[in-house]
N, C-alpha and C positions, 0 to 999 in steps of 0.2 A: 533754366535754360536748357534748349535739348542740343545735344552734341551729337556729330556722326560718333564721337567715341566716350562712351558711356565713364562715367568717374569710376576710381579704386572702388569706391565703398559703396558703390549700389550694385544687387546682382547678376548678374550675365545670363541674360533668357535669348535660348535659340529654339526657336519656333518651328523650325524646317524638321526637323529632328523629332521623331515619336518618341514618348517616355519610356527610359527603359522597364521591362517585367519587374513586377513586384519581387522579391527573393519567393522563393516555395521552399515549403514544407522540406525536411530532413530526410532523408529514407531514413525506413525502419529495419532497426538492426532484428533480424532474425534471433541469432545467437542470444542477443539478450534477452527478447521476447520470450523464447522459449525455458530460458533458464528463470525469468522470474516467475512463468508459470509453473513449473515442477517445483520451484523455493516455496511459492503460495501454496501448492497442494499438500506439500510436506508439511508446511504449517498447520495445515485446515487439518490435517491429520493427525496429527501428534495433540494438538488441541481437544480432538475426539476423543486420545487416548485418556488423555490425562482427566478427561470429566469421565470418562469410565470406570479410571483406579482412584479418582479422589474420595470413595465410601469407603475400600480398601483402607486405605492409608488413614483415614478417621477410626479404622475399627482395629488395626494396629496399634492405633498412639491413645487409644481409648482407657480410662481407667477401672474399668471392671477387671477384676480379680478373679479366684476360681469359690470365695467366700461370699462376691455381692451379684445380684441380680440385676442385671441391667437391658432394660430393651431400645437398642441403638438401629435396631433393626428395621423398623416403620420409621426411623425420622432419616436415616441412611436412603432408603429405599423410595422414598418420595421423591427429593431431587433427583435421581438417577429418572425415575419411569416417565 
């Protein structure tokens, strides 16, 4: 049955009234944009370094002595180039 006044429990539609905007997008914080990019490039850096000195530190911890002959030098020098 239709009533001029609508029950509790069904929902209240007014028609006259356009829908409000969708919410938008957040702004974009500067500040942090920029600090994660300088964090990312430090990474990407250090990352560079560390595949640079990792033949280094193999030929360091290496077990050649000044008695045995060892060539670590072509398997070192492959991943690097």
């Amino acid at each position: 049955m239709t009533t001029a006044c609508p029950a509790p429990h069904e929902p209240r539609i007014d028609y006259g009234r356009p829908l409000p905007p969708p919410p938008g997008r957040r702004p974009l914080n500067a500040a942090g944009t920029a600090i994660a990019i300088v964090l990312y490039a430090l990474a990407f850096v250090l990352a560079l370094c560390s595949v640079f000195a990792t033949p280094f530190f193999a030929f360091a911890a290496d077990s050649c002595t000044l008695g045995r002959e060892c060539d670590f030098i072509g398997t070192a020098s492959f991943p690097a180039s």
